[in-house]
Phi, psi and omega in degrees: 000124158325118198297337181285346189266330167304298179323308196289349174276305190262126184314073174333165208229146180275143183206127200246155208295328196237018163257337174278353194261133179030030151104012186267126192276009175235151162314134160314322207285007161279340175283345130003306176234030173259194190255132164314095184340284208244146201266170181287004192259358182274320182293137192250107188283158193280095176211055147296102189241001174269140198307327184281318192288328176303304137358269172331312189280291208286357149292318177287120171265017168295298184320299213260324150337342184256323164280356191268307166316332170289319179315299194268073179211153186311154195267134177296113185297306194218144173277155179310294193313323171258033178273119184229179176276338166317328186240032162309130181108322164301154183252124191245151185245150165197160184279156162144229168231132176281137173263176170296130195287142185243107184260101188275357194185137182326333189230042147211140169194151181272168162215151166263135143258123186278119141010150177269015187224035181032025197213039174186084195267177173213145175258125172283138167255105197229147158289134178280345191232151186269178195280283215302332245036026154293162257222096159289064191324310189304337180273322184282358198271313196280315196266359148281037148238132168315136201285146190108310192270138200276140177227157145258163161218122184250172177152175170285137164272131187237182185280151168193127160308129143341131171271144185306135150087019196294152213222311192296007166083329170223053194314309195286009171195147188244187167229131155311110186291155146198342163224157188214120168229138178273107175279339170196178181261122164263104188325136203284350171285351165262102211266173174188117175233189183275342176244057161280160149220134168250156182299146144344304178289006152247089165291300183324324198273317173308236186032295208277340181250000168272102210290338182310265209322317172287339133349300203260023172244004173269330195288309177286344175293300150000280162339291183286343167311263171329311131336319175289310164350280190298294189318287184285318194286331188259333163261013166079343174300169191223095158335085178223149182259171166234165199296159176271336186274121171255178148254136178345073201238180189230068177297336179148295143280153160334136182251191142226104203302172177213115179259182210220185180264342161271114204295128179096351182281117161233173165232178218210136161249144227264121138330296193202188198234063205299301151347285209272330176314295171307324157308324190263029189222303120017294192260031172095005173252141191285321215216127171214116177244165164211164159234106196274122156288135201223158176206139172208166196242095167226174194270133188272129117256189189315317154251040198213122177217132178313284191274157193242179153219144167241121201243123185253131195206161176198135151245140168296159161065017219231128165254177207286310175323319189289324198273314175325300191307266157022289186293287161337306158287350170292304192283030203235317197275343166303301175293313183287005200244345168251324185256354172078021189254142196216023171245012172310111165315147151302341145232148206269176199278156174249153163211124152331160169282331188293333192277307181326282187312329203260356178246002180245349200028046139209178196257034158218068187304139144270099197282359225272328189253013166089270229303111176269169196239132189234097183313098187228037188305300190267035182241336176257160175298138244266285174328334171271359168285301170322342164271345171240004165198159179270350176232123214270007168251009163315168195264116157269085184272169196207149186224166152218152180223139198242128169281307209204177163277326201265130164322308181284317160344296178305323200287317184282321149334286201311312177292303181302311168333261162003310177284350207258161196276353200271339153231064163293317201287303201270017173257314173257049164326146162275316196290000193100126163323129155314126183263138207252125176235143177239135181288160206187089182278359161277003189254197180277138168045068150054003150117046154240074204264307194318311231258359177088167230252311184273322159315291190323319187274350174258312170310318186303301194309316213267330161238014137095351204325156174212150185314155194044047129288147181277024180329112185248127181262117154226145165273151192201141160346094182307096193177131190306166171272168179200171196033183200325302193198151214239152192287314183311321164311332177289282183317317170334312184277291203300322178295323194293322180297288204301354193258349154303299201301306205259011203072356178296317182223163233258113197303122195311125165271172179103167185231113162256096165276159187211113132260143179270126173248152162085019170278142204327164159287282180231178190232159171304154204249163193195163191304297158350332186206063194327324188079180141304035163054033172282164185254024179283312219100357191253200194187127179287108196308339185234275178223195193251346179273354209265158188252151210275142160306165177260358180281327165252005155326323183280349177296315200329309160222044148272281173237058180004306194274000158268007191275141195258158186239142200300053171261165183194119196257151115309096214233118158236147177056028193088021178231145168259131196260327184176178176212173158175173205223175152308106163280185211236107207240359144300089147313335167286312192317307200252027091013290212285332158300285180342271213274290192248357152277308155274000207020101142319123183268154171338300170289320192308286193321304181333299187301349147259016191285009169281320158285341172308315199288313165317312201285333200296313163325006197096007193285143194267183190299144179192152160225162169188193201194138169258100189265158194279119204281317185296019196236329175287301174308331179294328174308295167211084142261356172109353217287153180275316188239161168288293191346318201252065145210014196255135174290306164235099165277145179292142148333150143340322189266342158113048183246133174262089208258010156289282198252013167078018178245142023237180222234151190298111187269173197271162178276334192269005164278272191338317173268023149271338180244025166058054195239135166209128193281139160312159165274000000 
């Protein structure tokens, strides 16, 4: 029988590229939300140490035969992907995984092979017997090898109808078998169905069988393309790295040391890579971006890994403004050329830092869902203060969010909220519980009777109410603001999330960039957050390098915490995208931060006196700014976590839980490096 009459007897089984990949009849990429098939004791990890079976193998000569074949086999005429009906008639050599086999008969069967880039098949067809009626070694060589395991194939490209709703691209032509080599076994203990999900500790079969995650690591190479691009071609910049082995400074965050074999001796893995960039403005390069690896030892959350990526840049001869422009045409040339978005302002909207907290109570607002926060301390009645804080001079903000039309709705969000564990946090506030109201025109002064008759009536005005609105009351400190965020602010986010997650209201679309400007130069120092460990009491709110507005320089040292600082954050849709500042390029100016603002001790200073002797040199006026690269892919693919735009991203506990690090050292590493563990 002929392969074209087999075909025309037998129904082809359809195969879309990654149901076709190890056997799975679903996109892989569903297993996202399934459950792991098989436990980690079913799968057997490669540790055969025993002396007979080893002894045995290298007795057998199929083993190394079987290994001289991974070793020796052709190089690829044509990739799957670019495979047509054009070189119908060829003899093609291609790469790739072998998918699960359809066997249509004892001598005859399809196969797929999938792209070494996972995102393209082609189907083999092969025969026990060749078109001459000889004997097709290659067909019984191909059907001992398992779905999974990387193959070549050589054979003829032959004509094939399209299969209906076929995805792959190379629908219209298939291969004819005639040669086959096996490059490895993908071991039969590893099952893979549509509801596989594998663990962390298999990073790698997450990779290969999850289409998201390779997406989003082709997506970020992209990325850093194009950057390298816009930066060196359109701006002049000069790539350079700079070292990993750092020294110790005290910049802010936690370091993580590296000890050396001379005692008492460590380096520091660079925080940023903030120093030698300024060293290198210094030494005559105008313009230098990298994309930097950074490290800092802090508490992990969802956008947060001891290690990092970073795309780091500084100018020479340069203000804040310069740095600002730069950035803008990038991400504008970021967004239209991957995201297809062309409605990007030419220039992105400015807010204050003071403005931010106080109508968003954060310093990285998401602007997209409005309900702005409104300072309404002197419209209310002393007694109703007096029911949300014990200190009757606090700052009263009010927010409204409107859930519904309907009242009894809101009330049921509100209740279901309220029970829920997400607000135990804004309920036991030390600053006082929110006080929580819903409009309501059937009840007295629409159900705002606490506030009274002239209040009630001054709220309306000032937020516009309509029935099932949410009206939320919080009391907060008489007191400039400091650090991130303020707890209404917080609760902001959290009623607006829950009330998306639950349907009340519709998920924000869109791109907001904001730079946030004008942020304190420094701030109190707190058990939390030590700062640079001066003994004034302050902390350089960002670092210690950042320069001071100039307008506000004579504050330095009358009044430090009113000095606003030449920073500028990068924030869209409630994400800080990066920050970067004007630095402080006069070795006397930052001598006088150092020393007499944070007052420094003597050994602190010391650990910069390397920059001192730099910026002394002559250095010119310079600003630059790091935006955070995993945070940028993560903006946009939508992604929630860094973790899925990272190739081995760390754990939560800050663990690589692939390869076991980090990992237990030995006593006799610990005495090479003068090392000794606590009890």
């Amino acid at each position: 029988m002929s392969i074209r009459k087999c075909g025309e007897k037998f129904q082809r089984v359809k195969l879309e590229t990654w149901g076709a990949y190890m056997g799975l009849t679903q996109h892989l990429n569903q297993g996202l939300n399934s459950r792991r098939l098989i436990s980690k004791s079913q799968a057997q990890p490669y540790s055969n140490t025993n002396p007979a079976s080893i002894e045995s193998r290298f007795q057998d000569p199929k083993f190394f035969e079987s290994i001289k074949s991974s070793l020796n086999f052709p190089s690829p005429t044509r990739e799957i992907k670019d495979l047509s009906r054009a070189y119908i008639g060829q003899s093609v050599v291609i790469h790739g995984y072998l998918g699960e086999r359809t066997d249509l008969s004892k001598n005859f069967f399809f196969v797929p092979i999938v792209s070494k880039e996972l995102n393209h098949k082609i189907q083999i067809v092969s025969s026990a017997k060749q078109p001459s009626g000889a004997e097709n070694p290659a067909h019984q060589q191909l059907k001992s090898v398992g779905a999974g395991s990387p193959v070549a194939v050589r054979g003829t490209l032959k004509s094939k109808a399209p299969a209906k709703g076929d995805l792959t691209g190379t629908g219209g032509v298939e291969i004819g078998l005639e040669g086959a080599y096996c490059l490895n076994e993908f071991p039969k203990d590893i099952i893979i169905t549509s509801n596989t999900r594998f663990p962390p500790e298999e990073r790698h079969l997450q990779l290969r069988t999850d289409r998201r995650l390779l997406e989003a690591l082709r997506f970020r190479a992209k990325v850093a393309s194009i950057c390298r691009d816009e930066l060196s071609t359109n701006h002049g910049f000069l790539e350079v790295e700079t070292p990993l082995l750092f020294k110790s400074t005290p910049e802010g965050a936690r370091e993580f040391l590296v000890p050396t074999r001379r005692k008492g001796l460590v380096y520091a893995l660079p925080q940023s890579p903030q120093q030698y960039k300024q060293i290198l403005m210094a030494s005559g390069v105008p313009r230098y971006y990298q994309i930097a690896k950074c490290f800092r030892d802090e508490d992990l959350r969802a956008d947060r890994q001891p290690e990092f990526t970073q795309l780091d840049l500084e100018m020479s001869f340069a203000r804040a403004e310069d740095v600002i422009k730069c950035i803008e045409v990038l991400v504008r040339r970021l967004w239209k050329t991957l995201l297809q978005v062309e409605s990007l302002p030419q220039e992105f909207r400015r807010m204050s830092y003071r403005e931010a907290m106080s109508l968003y109570g954060s310093d990285k607002p998401d602007i997209r869902p409005g309900m702005e926060i409104h300072d309404v301390s002197y419209l209310l009645p002393v007694d109703l203060v007096s029911k949300v804080t014990q200190d009757l001079d606090s700052i009263c903000d009010v927010l409204k969010i409107h859930i519904s039309d309907d009242p009894i709705k809101t009330r049921e969000f509100v209740n279901s909220f309220m029970d829920s564990p997400e607000s135990a946090t804004f309920q036991k506030n030390p600053e006082g519980a929110p006080g929580i109201f819903i409009v309501d025109s059937r009840a007295p002064l629409r159900g705002l009777q606490p506030f009274g008759f002239e209040a009630a009536e001054n709220i309306e005005d000032v937020l516009s109410l309509e029935d099932g609105d949410l009206v939320v009351l919080q009391a907060r400190k008489r007191a400039p603001h400091t650090g991130g965020s303020t707890p209404l602010g917080n609760l902001r986010l959290a009623l607006h999330s829950q009330a998306v997650i639950r349907g009340y209201l519709k998920k924000p679309e869109g791109f907001e960039f904001l730079w946030i400007v004008d942020f304190p130069l420094f701030s109190p120092t707190s058990s939390s957050d030590p700062g640079q460990g001066g003994a004034a009491g302050l902390s350089s709110t960002h670092h210690p390098f950042t320069s001071p507005k100039a307008e506000d320089i004579d504050l330095l040292w009358t009044e430090p915490l009113a000095v606003r600082g030449d920073h500028y954050d990068l924030v869209v849709n409630g994400v800080e995208l990066g920050g970067g500042s004007r630095r402080i390029h006069d070795a006397r100016l930052q001598d006088f931060v150092l020393r007499d603002v944070l007052q420094m001790s003597p050994s602190r200073l010391e650990e910069f006196s390397h920059l001192l002797e730099v910026l002394r040199a002559g250095c010119p006026p310079h600003a630059g700014i790091a935006l955070g690269f995993d945070r940028l892919i993560a903006v946009m693919l939508g992604r929630d976590s860094v973790r899925d735009v990272i190739a081995f991203p760390k754990s939560g506990k800050g663990e690589d839980l692939l390869v076991k690090s980090p990992s237990v050292v030995s006593k006799e590493a610990l005495e090479t490096y003068h090392l000794q563990l606590r009890e």
